[in-house]
N, CA, C and O atoms as a MOPAC input file, in Angstrom:
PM7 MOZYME 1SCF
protein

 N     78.75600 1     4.35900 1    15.45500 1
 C     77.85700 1     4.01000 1    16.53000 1
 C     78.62500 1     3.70700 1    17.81200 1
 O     78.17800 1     4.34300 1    18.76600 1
 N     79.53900 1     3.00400 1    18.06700 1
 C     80.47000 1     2.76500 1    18.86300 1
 C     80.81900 1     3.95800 1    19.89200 1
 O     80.68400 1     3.89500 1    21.11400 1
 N     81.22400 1     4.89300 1    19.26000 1
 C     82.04400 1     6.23800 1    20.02800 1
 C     80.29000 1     6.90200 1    20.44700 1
 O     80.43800 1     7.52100 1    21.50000 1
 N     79.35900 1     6.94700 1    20.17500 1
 C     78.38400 1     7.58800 1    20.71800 1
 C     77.85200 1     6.36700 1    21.78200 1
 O     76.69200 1     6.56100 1    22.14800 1
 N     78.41400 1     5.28900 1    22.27700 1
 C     77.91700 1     4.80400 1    23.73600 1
 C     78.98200 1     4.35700 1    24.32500 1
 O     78.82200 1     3.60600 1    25.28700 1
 N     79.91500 1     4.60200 1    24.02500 1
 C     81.25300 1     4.47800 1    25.04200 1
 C     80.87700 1     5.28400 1    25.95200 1
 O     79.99200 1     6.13900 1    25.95400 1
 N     81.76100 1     4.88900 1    26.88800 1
 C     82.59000 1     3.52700 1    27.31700 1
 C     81.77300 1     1.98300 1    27.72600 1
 O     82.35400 1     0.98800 1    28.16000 1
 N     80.11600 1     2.11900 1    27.42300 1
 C     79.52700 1     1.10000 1    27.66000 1
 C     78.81300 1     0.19400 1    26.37200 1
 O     77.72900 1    -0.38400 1    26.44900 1
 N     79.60900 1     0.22700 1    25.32000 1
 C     79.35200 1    -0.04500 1    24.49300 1
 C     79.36000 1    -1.83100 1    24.39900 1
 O     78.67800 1    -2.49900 1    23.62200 1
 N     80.12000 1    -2.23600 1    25.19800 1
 C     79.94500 1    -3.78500 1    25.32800 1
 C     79.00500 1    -4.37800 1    25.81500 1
 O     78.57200 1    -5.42900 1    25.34400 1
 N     78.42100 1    -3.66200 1    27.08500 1
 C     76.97800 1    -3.83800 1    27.64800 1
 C     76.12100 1    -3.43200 1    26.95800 1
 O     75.05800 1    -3.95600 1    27.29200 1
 N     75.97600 1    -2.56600 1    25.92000 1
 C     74.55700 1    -2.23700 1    25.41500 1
 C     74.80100 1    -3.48500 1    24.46600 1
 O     73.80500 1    -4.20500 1    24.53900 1
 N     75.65400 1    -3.95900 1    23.69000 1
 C     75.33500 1    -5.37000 1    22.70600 1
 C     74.99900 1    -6.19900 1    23.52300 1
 O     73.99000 1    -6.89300 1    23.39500 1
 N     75.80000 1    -6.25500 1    24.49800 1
 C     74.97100 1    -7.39000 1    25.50700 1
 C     73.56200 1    -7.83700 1    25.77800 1
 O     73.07600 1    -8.96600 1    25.72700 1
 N     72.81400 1    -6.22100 1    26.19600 1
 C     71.76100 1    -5.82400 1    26.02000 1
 C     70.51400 1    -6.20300 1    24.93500 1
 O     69.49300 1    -6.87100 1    25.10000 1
 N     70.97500 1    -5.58000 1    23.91200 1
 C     70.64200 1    -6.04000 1    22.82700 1
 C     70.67200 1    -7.30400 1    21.94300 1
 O     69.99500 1    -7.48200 1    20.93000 1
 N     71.62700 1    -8.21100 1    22.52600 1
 C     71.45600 1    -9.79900 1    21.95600 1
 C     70.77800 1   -10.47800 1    22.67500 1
 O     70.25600 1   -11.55800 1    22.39700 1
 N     70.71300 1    -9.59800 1    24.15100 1
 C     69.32300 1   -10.71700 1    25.14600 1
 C     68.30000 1   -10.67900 1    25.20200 1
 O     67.50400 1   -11.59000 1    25.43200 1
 N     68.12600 1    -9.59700 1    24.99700 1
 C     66.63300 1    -8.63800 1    24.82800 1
 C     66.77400 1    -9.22800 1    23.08900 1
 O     65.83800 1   -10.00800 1    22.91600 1
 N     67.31800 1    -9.14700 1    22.26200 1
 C     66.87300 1    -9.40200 1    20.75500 1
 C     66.34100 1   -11.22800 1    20.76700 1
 O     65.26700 1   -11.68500 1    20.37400 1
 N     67.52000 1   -11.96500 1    21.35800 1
 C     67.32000 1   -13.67600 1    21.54100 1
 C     66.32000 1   -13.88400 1    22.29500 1
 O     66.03200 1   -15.06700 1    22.11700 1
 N     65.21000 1   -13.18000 1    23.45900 1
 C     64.32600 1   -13.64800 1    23.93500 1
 C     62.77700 1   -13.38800 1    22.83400 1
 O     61.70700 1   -13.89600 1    23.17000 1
 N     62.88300 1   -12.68900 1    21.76700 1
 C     62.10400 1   -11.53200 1    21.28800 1
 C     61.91900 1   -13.20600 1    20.21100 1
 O     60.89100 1   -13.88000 1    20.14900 1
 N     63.01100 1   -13.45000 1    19.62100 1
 C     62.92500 1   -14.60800 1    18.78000 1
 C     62.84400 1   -15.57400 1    19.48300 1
 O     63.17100 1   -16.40000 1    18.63100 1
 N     62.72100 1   -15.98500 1    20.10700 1
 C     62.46700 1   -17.38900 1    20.73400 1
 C     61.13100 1   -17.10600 1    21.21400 1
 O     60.59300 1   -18.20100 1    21.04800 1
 N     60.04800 1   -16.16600 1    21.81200 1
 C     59.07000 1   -16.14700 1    22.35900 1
 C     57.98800 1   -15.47200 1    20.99700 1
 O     56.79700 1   -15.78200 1    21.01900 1
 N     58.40000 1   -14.77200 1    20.13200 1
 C     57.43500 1   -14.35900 1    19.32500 1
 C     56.62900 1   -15.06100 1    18.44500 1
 O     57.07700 1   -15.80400 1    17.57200 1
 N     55.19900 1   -14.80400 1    18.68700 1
 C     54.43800 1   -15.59600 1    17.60900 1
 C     55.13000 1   -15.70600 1    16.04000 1
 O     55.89300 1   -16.49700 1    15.48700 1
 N     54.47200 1   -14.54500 1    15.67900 1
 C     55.00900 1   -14.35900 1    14.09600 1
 C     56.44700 1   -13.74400 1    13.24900 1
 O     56.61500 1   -13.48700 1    12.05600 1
 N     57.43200 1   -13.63400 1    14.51900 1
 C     58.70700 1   -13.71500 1    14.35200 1
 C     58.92500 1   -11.93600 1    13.44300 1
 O     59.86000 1   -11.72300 1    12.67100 1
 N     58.02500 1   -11.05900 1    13.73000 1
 C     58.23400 1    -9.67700 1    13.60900 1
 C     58.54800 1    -8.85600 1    14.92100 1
 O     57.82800 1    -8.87300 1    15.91900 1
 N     59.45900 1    -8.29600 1    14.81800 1
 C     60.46900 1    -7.96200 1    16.05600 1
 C     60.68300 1    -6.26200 1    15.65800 1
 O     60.88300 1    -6.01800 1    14.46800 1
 N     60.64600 1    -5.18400 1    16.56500 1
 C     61.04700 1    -4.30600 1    16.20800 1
 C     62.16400 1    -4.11200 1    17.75500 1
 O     62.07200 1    -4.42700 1    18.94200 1
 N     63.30100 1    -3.33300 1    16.77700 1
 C     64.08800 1    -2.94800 1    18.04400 1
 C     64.62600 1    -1.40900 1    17.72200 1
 O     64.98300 1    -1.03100 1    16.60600 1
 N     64.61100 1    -0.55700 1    18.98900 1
 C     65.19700 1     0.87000 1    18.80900 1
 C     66.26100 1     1.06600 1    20.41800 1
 O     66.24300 1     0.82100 1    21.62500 1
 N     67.12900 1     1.70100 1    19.29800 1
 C     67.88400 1     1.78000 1    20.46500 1
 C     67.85100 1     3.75500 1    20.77100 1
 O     68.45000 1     4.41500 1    19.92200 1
 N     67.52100 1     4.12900 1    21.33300 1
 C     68.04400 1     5.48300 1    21.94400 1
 C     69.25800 1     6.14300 1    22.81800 1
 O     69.29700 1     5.86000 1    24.01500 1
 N     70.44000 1     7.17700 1    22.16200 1
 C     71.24400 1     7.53300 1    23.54600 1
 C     71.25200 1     8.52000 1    23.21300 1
 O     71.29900 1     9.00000 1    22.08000 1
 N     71.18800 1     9.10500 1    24.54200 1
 C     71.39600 1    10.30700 1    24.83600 1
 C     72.30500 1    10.80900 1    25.43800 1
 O     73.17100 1     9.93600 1    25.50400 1
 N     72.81300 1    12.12500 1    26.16300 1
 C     74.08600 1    11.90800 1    27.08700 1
 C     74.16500 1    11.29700 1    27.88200 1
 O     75.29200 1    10.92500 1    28.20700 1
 N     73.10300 1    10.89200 1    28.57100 1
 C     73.56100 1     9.91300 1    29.98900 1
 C     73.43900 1     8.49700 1    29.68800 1
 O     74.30300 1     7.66800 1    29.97300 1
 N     71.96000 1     8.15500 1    28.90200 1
 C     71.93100 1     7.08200 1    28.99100 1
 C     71.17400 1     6.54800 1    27.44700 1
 O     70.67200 1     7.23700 1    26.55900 1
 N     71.31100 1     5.19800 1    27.54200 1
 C     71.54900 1     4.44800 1    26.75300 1
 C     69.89600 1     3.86600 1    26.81300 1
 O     69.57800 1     3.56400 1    27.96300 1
 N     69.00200 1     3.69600 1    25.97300 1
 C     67.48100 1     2.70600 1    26.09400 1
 C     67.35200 1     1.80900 1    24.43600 1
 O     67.32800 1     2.03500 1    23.22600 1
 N     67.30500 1     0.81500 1    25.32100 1
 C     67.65500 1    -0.21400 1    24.28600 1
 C     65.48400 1    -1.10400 1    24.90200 1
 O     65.10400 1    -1.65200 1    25.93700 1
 N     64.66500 1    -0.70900 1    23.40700 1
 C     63.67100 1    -1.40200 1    23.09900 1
 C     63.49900 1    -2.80400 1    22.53300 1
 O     64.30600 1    -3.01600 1    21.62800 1
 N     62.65700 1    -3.86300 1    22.80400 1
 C     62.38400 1    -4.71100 1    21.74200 1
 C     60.81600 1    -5.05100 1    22.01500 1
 O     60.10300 1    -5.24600 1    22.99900 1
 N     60.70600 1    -5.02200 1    20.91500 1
 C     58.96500 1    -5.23400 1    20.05800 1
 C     58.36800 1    -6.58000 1    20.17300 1
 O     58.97600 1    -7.15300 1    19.26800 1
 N     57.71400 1    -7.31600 1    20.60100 1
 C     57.17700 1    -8.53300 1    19.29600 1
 C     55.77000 1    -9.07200 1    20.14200 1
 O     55.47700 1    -8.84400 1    21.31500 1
 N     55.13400 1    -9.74200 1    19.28200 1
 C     53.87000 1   -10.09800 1    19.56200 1
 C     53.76100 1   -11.49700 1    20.05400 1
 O     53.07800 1   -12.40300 1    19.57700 1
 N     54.62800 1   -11.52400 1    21.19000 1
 C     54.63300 1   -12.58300 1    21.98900 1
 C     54.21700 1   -12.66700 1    23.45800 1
 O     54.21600 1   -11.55100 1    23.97700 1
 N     53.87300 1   -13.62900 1    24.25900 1
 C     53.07900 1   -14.02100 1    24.91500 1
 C     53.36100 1   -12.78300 1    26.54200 1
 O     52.58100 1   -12.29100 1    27.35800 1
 N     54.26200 1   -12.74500 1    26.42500 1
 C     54.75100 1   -11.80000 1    27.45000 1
 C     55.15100 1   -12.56800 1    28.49500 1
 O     55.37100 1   -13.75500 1    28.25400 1
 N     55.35300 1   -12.00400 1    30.03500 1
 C     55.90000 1   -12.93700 1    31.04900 1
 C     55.70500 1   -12.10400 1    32.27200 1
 O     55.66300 1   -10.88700 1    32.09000 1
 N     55.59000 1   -12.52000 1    33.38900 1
 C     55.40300 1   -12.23600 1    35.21800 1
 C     56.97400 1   -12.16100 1    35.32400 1
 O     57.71100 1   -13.13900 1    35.44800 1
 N     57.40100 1   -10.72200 1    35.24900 1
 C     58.80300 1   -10.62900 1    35.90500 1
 C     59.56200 1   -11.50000 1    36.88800 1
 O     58.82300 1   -11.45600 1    37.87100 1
 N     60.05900 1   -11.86800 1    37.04300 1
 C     60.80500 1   -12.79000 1    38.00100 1
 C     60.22000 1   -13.93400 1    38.71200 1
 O     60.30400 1   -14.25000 1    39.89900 1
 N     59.53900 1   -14.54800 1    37.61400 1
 C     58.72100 1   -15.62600 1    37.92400 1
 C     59.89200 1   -16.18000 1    36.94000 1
 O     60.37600 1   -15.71600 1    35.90800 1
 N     60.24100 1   -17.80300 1    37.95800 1
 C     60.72000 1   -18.59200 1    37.48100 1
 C     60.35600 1   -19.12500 1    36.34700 1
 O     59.14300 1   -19.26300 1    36.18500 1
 N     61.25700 1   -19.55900 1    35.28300 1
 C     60.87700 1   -20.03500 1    34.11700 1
 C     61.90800 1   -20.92600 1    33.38900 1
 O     61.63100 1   -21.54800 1    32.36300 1
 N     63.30300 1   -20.94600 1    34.08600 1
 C     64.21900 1   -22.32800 1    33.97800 1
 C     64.61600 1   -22.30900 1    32.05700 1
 O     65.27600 1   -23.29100 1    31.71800 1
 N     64.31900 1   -21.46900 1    31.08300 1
 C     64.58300 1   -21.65400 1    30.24400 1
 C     65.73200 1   -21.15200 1    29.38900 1
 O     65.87000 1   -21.46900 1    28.20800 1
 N     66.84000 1   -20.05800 1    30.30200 1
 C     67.84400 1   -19.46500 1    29.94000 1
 C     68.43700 1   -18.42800 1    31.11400 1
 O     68.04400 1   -18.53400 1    32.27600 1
 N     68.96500 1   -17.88200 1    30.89900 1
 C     70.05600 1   -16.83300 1    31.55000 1
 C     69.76000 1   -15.16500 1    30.93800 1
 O     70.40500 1   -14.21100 1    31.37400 1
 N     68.79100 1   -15.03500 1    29.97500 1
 C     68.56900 1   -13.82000 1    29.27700 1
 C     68.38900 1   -12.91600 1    30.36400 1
 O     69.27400 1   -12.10500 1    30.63400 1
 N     67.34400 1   -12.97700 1    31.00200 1
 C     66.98100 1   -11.93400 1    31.89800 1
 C     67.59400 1   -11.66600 1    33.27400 1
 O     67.69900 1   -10.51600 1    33.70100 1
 N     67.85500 1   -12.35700 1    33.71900 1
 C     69.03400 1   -12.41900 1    34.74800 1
 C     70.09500 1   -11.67100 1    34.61000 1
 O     70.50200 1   -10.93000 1    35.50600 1
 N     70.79900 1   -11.83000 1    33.15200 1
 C     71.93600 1   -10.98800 1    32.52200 1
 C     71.63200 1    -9.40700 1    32.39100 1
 O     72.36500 1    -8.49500 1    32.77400 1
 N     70.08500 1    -9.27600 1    31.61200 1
 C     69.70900 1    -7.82300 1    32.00300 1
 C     69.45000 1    -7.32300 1    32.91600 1
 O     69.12900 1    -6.13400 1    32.91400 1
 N     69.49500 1    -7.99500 1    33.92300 1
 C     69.23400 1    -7.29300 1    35.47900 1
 C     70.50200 1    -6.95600 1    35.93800 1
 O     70.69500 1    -6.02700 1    36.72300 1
 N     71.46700 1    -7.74300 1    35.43800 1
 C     72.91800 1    -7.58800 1    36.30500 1
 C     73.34600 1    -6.41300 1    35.45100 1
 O     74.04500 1    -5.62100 1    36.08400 1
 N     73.02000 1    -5.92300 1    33.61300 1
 C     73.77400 1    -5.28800 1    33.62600 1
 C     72.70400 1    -3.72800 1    33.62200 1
 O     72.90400 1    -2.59200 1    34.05300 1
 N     71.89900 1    -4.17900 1    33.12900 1
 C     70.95800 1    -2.93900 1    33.02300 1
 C     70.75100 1    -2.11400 1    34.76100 1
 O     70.58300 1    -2.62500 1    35.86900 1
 N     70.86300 1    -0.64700 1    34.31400 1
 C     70.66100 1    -0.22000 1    35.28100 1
 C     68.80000 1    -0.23700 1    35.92400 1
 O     68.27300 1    -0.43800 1    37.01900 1
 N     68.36200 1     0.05700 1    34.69100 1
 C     66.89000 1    -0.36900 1    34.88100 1
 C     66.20400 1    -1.24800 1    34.18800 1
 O     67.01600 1    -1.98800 1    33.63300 1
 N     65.52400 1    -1.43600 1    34.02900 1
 C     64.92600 1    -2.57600 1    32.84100 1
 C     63.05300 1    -3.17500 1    33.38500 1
 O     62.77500 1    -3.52600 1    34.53100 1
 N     62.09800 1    -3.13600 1    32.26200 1
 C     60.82300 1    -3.57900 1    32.76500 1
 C     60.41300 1    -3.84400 1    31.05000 1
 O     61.03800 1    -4.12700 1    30.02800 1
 N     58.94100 1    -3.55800 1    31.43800 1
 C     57.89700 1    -4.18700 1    30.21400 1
 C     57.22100 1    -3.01300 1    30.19300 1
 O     57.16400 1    -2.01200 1    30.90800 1
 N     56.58200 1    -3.50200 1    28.90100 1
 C     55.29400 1    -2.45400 1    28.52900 1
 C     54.47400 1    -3.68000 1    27.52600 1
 O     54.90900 1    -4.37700 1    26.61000 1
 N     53.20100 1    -3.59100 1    28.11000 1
 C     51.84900 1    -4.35800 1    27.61500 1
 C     51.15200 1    -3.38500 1    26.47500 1
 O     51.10800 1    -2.17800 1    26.71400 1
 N     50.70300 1    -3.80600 1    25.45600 1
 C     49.86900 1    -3.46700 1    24.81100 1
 C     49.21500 1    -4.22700 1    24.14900 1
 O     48.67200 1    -5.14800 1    24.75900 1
 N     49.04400 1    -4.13700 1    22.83400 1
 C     49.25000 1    -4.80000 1    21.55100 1
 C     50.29500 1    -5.82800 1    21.47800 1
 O     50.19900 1    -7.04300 1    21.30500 1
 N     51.25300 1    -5.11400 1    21.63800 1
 C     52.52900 1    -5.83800 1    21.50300 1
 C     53.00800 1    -6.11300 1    23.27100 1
 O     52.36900 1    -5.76800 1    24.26500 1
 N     54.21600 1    -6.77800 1    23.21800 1
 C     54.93100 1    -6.54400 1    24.42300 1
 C     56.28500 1    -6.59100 1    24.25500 1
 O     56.98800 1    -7.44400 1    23.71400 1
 N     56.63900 1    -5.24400 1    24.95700 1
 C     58.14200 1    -4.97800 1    24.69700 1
 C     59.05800 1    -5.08400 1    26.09000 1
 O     58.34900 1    -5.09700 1    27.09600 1
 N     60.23700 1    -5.14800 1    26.30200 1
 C     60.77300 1    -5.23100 1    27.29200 1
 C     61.81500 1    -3.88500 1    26.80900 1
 O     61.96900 1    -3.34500 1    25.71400 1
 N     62.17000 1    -3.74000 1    27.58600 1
 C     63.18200 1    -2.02400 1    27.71800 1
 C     64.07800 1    -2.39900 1    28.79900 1
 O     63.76100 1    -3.09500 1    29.76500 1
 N     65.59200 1    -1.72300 1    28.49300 1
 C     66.31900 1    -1.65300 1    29.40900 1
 C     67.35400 1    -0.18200 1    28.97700 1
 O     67.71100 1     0.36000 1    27.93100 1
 N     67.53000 1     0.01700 1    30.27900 1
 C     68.69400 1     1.16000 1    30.32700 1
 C     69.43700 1     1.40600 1    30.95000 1
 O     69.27100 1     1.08800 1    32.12800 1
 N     71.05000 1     2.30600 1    30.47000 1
 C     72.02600 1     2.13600 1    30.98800 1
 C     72.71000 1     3.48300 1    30.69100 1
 O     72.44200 1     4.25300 1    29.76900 1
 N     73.60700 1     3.61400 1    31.61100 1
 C     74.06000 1     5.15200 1    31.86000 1
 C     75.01700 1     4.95200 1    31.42500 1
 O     75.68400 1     4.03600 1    31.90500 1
 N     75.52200 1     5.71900 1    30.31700 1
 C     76.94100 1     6.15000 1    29.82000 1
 C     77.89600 1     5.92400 1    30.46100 1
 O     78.69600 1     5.14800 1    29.93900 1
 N     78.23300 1     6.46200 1    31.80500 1
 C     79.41900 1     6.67400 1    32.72900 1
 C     78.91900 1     5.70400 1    33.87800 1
 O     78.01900 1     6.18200 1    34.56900 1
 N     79.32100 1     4.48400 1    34.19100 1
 C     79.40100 1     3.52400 1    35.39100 1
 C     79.48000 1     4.60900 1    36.43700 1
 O     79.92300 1     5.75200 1    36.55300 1
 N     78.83300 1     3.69100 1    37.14800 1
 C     79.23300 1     4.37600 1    38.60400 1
 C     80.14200 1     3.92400 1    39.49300 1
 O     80.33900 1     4.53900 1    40.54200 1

């Protein structure tokens, strides 16, 4: 797994432990799905759970999670449904 997201392979765990640690701390019933996708350019790192959701960049004083995905993710948002997932992504090759 490693050699298929180099050279940004430190940022996508990054990714994935902030996006995974907000998923457990906010989810009702503590069922979490996460997928990660890469492709050649870029990297999309999903997480799942049936928690309350949140107003993007509305203050909330309770950690550093999302802040961190903004600095490293090249993009990053939500998706409402059923569930609510947050997504972020990141390009293989820095710029």
């Amino acid at each position: 797994m490693r050699s298929v997201l180099e050279p940004r392979y430190d940022d996508v765990v990054l990714l994935v432990s902030e996006l995974l640690t907000n998923s457990v701390r906010h989810s009702v019933s503590g069922g979490i799905d996460v997928t990660i996708k890469a492709s050649e350019a870029k990297v999309r790192v999903e997480v799942t759970d049936d928690g309350p959701g949140f107003t993007p960049h509305e203050p909330r004083g309770d950690g550093w999670g999302l802040a961190i995905v903004e600095k490293v993710a090249d993009r990053w948002g939500m998706k409402e449904g059923d569930k609510f997932t947050v997504w972020a992504e990141i390009s293989k090759n820095p710029a």
